[in-house]
C-alpha positions as CSV (number, residue, x, y, z in Angstrom):
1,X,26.4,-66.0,74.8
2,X,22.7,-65.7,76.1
3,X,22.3,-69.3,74.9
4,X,25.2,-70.5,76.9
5,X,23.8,-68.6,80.1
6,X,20.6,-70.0,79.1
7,X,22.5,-73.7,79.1
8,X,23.6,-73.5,82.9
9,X,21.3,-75.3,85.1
10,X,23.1,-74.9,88.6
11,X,26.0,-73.1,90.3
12,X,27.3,-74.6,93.2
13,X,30.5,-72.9,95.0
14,X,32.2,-75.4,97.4
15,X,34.3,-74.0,100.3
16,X,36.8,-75.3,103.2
17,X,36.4,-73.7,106.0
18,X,38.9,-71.4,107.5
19,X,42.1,-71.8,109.5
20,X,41.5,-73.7,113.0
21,X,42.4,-71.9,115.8
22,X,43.9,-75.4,117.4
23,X,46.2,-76.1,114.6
24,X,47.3,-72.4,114.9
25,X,47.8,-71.5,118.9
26,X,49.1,-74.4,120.9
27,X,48.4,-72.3,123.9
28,X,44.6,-72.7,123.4
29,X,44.8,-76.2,123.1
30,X,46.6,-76.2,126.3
31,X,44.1,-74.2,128.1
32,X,41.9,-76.7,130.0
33,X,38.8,-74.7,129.4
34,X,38.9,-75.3,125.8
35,X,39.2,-79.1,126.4
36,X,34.9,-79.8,125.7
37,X,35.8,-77.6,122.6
38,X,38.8,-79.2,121.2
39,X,36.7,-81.4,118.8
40,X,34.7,-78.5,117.5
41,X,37.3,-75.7,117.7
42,X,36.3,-71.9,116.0
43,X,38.4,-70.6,113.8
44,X,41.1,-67.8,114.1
45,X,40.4,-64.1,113.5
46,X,43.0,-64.2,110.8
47,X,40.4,-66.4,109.6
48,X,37.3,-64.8,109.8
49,X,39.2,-61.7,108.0
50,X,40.8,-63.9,105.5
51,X,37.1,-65.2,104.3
52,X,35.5,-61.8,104.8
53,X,38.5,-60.8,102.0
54,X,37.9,-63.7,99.8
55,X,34.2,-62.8,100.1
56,X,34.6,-59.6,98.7
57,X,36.2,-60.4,95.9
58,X,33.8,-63.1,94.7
59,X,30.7,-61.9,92.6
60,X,27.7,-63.4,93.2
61,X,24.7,-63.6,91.1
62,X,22.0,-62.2,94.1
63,X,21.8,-63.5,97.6
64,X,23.2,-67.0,97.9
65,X,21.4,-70.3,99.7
66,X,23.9,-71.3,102.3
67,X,24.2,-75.0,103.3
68,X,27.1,-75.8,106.2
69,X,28.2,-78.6,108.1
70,X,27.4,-78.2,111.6
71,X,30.8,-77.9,112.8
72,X,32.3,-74.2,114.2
73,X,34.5,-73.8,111.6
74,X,32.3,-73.9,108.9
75,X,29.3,-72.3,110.6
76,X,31.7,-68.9,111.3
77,X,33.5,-69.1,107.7
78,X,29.5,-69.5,105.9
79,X,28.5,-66.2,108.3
80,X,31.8,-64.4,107.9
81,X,31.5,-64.6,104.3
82,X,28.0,-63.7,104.7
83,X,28.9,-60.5,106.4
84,X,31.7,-60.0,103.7
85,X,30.0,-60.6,100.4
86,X,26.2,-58.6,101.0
87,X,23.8,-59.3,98.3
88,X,23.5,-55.9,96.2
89,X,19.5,-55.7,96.2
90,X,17.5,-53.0,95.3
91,X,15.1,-53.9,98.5
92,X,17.7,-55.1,101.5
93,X,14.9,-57.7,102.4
94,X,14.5,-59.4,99.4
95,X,15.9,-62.5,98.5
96,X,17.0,-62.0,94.9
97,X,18.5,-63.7,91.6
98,X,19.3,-61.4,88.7
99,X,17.9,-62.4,84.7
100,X,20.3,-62.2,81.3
101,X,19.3,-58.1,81.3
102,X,21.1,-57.8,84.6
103,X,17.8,-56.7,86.4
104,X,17.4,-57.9,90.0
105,X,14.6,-60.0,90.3
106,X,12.7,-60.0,93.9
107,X,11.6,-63.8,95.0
108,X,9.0,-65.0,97.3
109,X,11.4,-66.9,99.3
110,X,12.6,-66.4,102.8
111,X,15.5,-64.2,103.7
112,X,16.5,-67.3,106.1
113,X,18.9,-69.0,103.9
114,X,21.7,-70.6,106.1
115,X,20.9,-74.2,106.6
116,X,22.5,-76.8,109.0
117,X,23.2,-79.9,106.9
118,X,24.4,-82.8,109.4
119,X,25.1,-84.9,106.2
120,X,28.4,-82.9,105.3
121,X,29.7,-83.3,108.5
122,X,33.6,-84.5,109.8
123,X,34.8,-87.6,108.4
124,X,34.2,-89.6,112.1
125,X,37.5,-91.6,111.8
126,X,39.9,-92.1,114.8
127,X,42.5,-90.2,112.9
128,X,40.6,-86.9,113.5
129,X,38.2,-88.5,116.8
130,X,39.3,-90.4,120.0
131,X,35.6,-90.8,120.2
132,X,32.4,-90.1,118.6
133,X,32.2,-86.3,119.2
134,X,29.6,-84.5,120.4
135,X,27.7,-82.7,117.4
136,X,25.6,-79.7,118.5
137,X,22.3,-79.9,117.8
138,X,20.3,-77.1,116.1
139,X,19.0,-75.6,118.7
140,X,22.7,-74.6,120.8
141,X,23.5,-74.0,117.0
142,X,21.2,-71.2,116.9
143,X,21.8,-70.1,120.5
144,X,25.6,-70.1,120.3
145,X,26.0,-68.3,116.6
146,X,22.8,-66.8,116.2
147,X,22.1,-64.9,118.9
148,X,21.4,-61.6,119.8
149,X,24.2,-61.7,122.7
150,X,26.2,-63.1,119.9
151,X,28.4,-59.8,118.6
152,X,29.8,-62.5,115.9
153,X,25.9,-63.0,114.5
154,X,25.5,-58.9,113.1
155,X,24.1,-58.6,109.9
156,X,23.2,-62.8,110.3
157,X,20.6,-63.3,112.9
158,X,18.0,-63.3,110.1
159,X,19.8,-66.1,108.1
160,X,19.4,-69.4,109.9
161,X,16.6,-71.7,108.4
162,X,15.4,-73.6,111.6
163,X,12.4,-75.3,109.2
164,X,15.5,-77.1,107.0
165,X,15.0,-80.5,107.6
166,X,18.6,-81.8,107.0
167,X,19.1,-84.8,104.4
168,X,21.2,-87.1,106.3
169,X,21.8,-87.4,110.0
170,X,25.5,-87.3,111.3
171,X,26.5,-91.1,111.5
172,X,25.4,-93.2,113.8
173,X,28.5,-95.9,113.9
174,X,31.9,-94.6,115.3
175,X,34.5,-95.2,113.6
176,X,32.9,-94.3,110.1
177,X,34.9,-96.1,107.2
178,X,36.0,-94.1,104.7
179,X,34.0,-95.5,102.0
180,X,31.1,-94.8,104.4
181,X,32.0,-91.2,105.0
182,X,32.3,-90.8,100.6
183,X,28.9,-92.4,100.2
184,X,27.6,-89.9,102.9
185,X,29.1,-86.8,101.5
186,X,27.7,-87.1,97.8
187,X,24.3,-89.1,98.9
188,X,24.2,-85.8,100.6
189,X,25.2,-83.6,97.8
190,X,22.9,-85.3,95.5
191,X,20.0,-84.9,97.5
192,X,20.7,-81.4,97.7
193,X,20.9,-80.8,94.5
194,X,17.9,-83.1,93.6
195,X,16.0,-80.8,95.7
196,X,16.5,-77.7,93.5
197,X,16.5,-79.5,90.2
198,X,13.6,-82.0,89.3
199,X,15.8,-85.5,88.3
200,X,14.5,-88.3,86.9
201,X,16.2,-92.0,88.1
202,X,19.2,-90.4,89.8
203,X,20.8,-89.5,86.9
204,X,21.5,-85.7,86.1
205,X,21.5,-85.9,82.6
206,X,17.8,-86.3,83.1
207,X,16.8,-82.4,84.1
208,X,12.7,-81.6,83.2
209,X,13.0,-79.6,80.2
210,X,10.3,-77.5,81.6
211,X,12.8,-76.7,84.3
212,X,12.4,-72.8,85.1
213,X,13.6,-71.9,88.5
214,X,15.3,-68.8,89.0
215,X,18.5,-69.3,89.4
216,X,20.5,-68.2,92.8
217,X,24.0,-69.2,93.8
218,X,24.4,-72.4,96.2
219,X,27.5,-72.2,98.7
220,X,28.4,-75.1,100.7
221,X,30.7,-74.6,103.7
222,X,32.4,-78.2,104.1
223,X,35.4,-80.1,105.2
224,X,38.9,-81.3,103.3
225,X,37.1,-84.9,102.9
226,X,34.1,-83.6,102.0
227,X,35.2,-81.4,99.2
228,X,37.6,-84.0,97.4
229,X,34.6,-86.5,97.9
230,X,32.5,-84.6,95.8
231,X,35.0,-83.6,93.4
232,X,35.9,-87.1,92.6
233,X,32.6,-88.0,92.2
234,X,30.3,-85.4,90.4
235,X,33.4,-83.9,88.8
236,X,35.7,-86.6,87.9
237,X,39.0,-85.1,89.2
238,X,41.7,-86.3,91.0
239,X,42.4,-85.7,94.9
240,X,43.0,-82.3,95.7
241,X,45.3,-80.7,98.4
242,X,42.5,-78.6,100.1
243,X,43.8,-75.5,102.0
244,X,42.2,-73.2,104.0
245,X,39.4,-71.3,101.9
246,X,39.7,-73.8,99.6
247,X,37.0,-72.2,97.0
248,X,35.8,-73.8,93.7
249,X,32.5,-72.9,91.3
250,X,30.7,-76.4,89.7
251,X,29.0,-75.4,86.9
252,X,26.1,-78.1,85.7
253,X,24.7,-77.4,82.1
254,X,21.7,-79.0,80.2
255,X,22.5,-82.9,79.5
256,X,25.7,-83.1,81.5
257,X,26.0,-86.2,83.6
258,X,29.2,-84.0,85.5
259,X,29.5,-80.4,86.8
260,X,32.1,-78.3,85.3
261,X,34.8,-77.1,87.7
262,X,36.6,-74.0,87.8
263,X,38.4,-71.6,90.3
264,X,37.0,-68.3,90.8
């Protein structure tokens, strides 16, 4: 069994965001001051309790490394979750994994763990866009979710990484192709996980042997398109219908070219 721990390389929990507040209260998308928001609407407090529930009943391996698209409604399901699933550490400000004796294991990494990645952003298409939205940039990211005005941010403020230097920018041509928006997603996804693994020639069969980085859960907060993108891709299934809190581990072990899919 140790072996088989021993065998995992990277887990990597993929999540839709949660219900949109548009596509469940006509009366707010009637409201005309929600019209500069109806491209980037929040989600619903049925939402942000729905994920806070889910959160709870997911067990995580020490405090998780958050990546998001910069959209609303993955930015409050990430932090809700956040708020809902607190890492069980023996020192609240540590950052922490846990080894194969079940001890928690202090790192020397930063608490601020919630990154912006532009590269997992909407599919741009007319089908979801009458025009190229308006993406927020970091900054109003920070001020609108992050805040200390921002009741929403408790038990957060510490968690966005304003040094993460995202891997892909949002895209620059409006409309974005489909195949365009695929290529984004997993360039994206690739270079992520690249990042935390050392790959040789883009192929992740080809993991350092030497590799010896503690392991900590990954959670990416993403879109419908974004999810199925992936899953076709890295894990070779078919299309998915992608709910609300869609939620699904990938498991990558030693000398896979594919993660390993299940549902928690």
């Amino acid at each position: 069994m140790e072996n088989a721990v021993n065998d995992v390389l990277l887990e990597v929990y993929l999540f839709r965001h949660a219900e949109r507040i548009d596509f469940a209260d006509e009366n707010w998308i009637l409201c005309k001051e929600n019209e500069p928001f109806l491209y980037n609407p929040p989600i619903t407090k049925s939402g942000i309790e729905k994920t806070k529930l889910l959160a709870s009943k997911i067990k995580l391996n020490g405090q998780p490394i958050v990546y998001t698209s910069p959209f609303d409604r993955c930015i409050q399901t990430a932090l809700a979750f956040i708020n809902g699933n607190p890492c069980k550490c023996t020192k609240s400000n540590h950052h922490c994994s846990v080894n194969s004796k079940n001890q928690i294991l202090p790192l020397p990494t930063p608490q601020k763990n919630l990154k912006i990645e532009y590269g997992f952003s909407e599919f741009f298409t007319p089908t979801y866009f009458k025009k190229k939205p308006d993406i927020p940039t970091l900054s109003e990211i920070k001020k609108k979710h992050f805040s200390q005005q921002n009741n929403n941010s408790t038990c957060s403020k510490q968690y966005l990484d304003l040094t993460y230097d995202t891997f892909m920018d949002i895209p620059r041509i409006f409309p974005e192709s489909y195949n365009g928006m695929i290529s984004r997603i997993n360039q994206t996804f690739f270079n992520l996980v690249q990042s935390i693994l050392s790959i040789r020639n883009n192929n992740l069969e080809n993991v350092e042997n030497n590799f010896s980085v503690q392991k900590v859960p990954i959670l990416l907060f993403l879109h419908a398109d974004g999810i199925n993108s992936i899953l076709n891709y890295f894990v070779k299934e078919d299309d998915y219908q992608i709910p609300y809190l869609f939620c699904c581990k990938l498991t990558l072990k030693k000398g896979k070219s594919k993660f390993y899919m299940e549902i928690p």
